[in-house]
N, C-alpha and C positions, 0 to 999 in steps of 0.2 A: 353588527357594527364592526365596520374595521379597525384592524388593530393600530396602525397607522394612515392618517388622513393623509392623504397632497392635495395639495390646491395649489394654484394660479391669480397674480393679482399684478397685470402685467409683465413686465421683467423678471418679476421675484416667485420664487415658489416656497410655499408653507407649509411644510412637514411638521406634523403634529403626532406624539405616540399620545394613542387615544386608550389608555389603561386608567383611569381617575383611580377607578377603585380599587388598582392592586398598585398605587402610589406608581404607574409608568413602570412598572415594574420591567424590564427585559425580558420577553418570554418564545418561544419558538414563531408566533404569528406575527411579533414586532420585528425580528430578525430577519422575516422573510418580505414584511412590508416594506424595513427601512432598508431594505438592498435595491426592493423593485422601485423604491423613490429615488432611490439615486440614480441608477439607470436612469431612468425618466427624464429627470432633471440636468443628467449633463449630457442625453440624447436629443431633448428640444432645445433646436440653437435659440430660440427668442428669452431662454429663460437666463439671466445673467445671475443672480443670489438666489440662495435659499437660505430661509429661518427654519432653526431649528427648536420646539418646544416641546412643554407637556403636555396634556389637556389638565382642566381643573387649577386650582390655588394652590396647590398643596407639594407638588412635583414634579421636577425635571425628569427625571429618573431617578428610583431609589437604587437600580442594579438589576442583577442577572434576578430571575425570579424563581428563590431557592427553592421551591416546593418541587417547582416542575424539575428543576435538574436533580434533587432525589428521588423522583422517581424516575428520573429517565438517565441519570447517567453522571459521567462527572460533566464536568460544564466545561473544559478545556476540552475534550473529546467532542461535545457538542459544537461551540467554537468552530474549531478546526473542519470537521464535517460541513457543517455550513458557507463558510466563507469559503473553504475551497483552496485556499491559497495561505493565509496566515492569521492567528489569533489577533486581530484590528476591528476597532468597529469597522461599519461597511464605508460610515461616513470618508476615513483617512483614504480611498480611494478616489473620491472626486476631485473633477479639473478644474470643477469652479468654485469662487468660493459659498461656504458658508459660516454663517453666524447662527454660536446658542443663545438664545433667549433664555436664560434659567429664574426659571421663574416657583423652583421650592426646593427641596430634597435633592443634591446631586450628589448622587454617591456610588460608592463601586461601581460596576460598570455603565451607570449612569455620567460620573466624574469622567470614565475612559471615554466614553462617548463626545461629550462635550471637551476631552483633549483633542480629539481628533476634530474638531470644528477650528475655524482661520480666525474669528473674532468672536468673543464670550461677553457677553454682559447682563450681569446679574440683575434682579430683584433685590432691593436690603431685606425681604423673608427670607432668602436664599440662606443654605446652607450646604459644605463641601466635605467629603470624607473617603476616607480607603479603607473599613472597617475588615476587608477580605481576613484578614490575621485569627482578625478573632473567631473566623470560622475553618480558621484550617485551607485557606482558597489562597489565591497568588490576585495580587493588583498586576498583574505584566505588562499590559498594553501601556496602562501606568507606571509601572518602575519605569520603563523607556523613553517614557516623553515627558512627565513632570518635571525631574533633573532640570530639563530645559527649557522648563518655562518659570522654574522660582527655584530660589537658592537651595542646592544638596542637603543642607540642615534642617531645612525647613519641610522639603521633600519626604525627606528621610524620616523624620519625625509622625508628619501626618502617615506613610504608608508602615509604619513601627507599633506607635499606639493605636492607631484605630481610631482615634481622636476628630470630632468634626471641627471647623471653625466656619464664622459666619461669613458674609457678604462683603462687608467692611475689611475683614481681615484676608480676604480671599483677593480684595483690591489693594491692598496693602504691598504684599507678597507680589501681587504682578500675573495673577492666577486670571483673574477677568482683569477688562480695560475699564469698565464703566458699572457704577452700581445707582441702580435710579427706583425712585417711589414706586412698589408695585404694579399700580394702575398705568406706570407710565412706560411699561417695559416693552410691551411687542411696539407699540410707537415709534420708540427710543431703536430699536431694530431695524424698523421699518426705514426710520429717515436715515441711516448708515449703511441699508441694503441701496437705497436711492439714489444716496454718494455715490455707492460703486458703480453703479448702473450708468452713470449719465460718462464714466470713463470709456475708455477704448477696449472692447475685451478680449482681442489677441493680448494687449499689455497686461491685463489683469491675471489672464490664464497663465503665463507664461512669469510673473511676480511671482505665481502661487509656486509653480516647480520651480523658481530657484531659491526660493526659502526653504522650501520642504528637504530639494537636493542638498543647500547648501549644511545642512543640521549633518548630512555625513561623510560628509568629503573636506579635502583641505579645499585652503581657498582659491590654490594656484589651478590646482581640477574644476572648483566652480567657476573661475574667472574664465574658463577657456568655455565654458558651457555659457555662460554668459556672452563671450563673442559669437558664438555660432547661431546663437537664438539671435543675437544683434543683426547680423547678416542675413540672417533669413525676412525677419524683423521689415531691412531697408529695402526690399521690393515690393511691401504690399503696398495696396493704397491709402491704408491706415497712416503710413508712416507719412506719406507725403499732407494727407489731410490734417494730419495736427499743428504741424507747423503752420500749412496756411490757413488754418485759422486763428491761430496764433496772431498772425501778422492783421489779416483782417479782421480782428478782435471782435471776433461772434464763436455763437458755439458750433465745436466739432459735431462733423455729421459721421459718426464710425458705423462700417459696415461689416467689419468684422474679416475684413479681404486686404 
């Protein structure tokens, strides 16, 4: 059985770590699934979202899967080895977006993971944590990008103690966008991947790099990245087709040109 499923369901592709029984755990075969899904997924132009989940009830991902990295190494060496380029999940590399579906346990490099996703929305079983401390490990991917996604105190706090907090509290903070009944989570995913979908996806692709851009640049360097994608932007035929249907008040027909 793989360790990571994809699938296809028109537009959207479903990325599933399929670990139930090591609670999703991150292990060498998920590493090497969740890289070739990504590939995959921003190589077929017809696929515009992908969902990101666990398999089973129980978890998103608990983290790196501590067995396997004692015996095989420290796990920032492993890391590094793998991705090739920098300690990030593989997700933080894609052009299009995607959404986690957290639908149990997100934690240590499970939490990293789902930081590295565009849109999170929880299960209220959901639960969030940076436990790395208490094993002597580094949350990195996460000291980097939590900061900015919920207040430094609050940040600070979860990767200090070790401490989880639920769904509720997780939507509080600004951690997910939306926290919905169990049973109604990959749904709830689904019709927000469909949103995006029914958009124009040069405009979507090119949202996603100047938010990402704009977290470390000042704004006068993204504004200037901003007109240049603008200009490039006003020759396709995307551009001319929104407006006119705009005017003739039907929907765009985007081609992605």
């Amino acid at each position: 059985m793989s360790a990571v499923l994809f699938e296809k369901k028109g537009k959207i592709a479903f990325v599933t770590i399929n670990r139930p029984e090591a609670m999703n755990a991150l292990d060498r075969d998920v590493h090497i699934g969740l890289d070739e899904a990504w590939r995959n997924f921003d190589n077929e132009p017809e696929l515009c979202v992908a969902i990101l989940t666990g398999a089973g009830d129980k978890a998103f991902s608990a983290g790196e899967d501590l067995k396997q990295v004692e015996r095989g190494g420290p796990i920032g060496d492993f890391s590094a080895n793998f991705t090739g380029r920098y300690l990030a999940p593989s997700v933080d590399r894609t052009v299009k977006p995607v959404i986690a579906a957290i639908n149990g346990y997100c934690l240590a490099g499970g939490l990293e993971l789902a930081l590295g996703c565009d849109i999170r929305i929880s299960s209220e079983r959901a639960t969030f944590g940076c436990p790395e401390v208490r094993w002597n490990l580094l949350h990195g991917y996460g000291a980097l990008r939590l900061p900015h996604m919920v207040p430094m105190s609050v940040a600070m706090e979860m990767m200090l103690t070790g401490d989880q907090i639920g769904a509720q509290e997780a939507y509080r903070i600004g951690l997910v966008s939306r926290v919905v009944p169990h049973d109604k989570l990959m749904k709830t995913a689904e019709e927000i991947a469909l949103k995006i979908c029914d958009n124009a996806p040069v405009a979507i692709r090119i949202t996603k790099e100047l938010v990402h851009r704009g977290l470390n640049v000042p704004v006068t360097e993204g504004l200037r990245l901003y007109a240049a994608y603008n200009r490039m932007m006003s020759t396709m035929e995307d551009s001319r087709e929104g407006p006119r249907a705009f005017a003739e008040k039907r929907k765009p027909n985007f081609k992605g040109r």
